[in-house]
C-alpha positions as CSV (number, residue, x, y, z in Angstrom):
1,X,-6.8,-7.1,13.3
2,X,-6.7,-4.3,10.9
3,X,-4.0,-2.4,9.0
4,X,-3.6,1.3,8.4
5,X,-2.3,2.1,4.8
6,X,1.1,3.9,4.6
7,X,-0.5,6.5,2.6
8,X,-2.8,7.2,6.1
9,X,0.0,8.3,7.5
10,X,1.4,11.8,7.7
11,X,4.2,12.9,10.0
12,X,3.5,15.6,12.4
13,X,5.4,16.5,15.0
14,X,3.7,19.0,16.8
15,X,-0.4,19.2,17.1
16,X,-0.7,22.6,15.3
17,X,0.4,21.3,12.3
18,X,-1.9,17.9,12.7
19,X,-4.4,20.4,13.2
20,X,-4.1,22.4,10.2
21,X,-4.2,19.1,8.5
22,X,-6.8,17.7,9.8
23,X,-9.1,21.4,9.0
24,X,-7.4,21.4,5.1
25,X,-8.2,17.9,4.4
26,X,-11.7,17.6,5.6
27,X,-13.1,21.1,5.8
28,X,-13.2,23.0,2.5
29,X,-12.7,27.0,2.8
30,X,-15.9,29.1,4.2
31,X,-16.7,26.2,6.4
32,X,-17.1,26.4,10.1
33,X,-15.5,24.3,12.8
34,X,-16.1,24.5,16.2
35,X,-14.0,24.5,19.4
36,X,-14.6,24.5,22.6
37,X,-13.0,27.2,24.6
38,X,-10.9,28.3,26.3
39,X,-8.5,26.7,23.9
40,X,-5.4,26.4,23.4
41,X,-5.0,29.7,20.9
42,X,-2.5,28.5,18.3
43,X,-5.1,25.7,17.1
44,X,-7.9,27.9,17.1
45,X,-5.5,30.6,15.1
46,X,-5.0,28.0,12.8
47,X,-8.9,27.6,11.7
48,X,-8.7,31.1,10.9
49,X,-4.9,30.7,9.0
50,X,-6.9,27.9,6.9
51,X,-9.9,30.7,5.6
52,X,-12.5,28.9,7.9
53,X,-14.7,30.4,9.9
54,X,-14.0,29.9,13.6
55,X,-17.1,29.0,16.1
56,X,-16.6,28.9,19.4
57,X,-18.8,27.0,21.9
58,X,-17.7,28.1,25.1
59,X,-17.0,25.7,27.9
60,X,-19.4,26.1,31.1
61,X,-18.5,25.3,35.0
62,X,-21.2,23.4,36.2
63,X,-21.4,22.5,40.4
């Protein structure tokens, strides 16, 4: 068994916003991160809204 420290925990109630927290806290500005697209647009806005630089790596349909 493990425990997770209170202080781990942040309340976010919709996935933007764990988004942009998750970019700010272990990204620093001027970095890239990467998606995969297509995306859902407001999380890959949000790189952008947290002065990264937004890298796409675009999905591929393979038969």
């Amino acid at each position: 068994d493990w425990e997770v420290p209170q202080e781990w925990i942040v309340f976010c109630p919709r996935i933007v916003q764990a988004v942009s927290l998750i970019i700010q806290n272990f990204t620093q500005p001027g970095d890239q991160v990467l998606i995969h697209t297509p995306a859902y647009q407001p999380v890959a806005k949000s790189v952008e809204l947290n002065n990264r630089v937004l890298v796409e790596s675009p999905l591929r349909e393979v038969n």
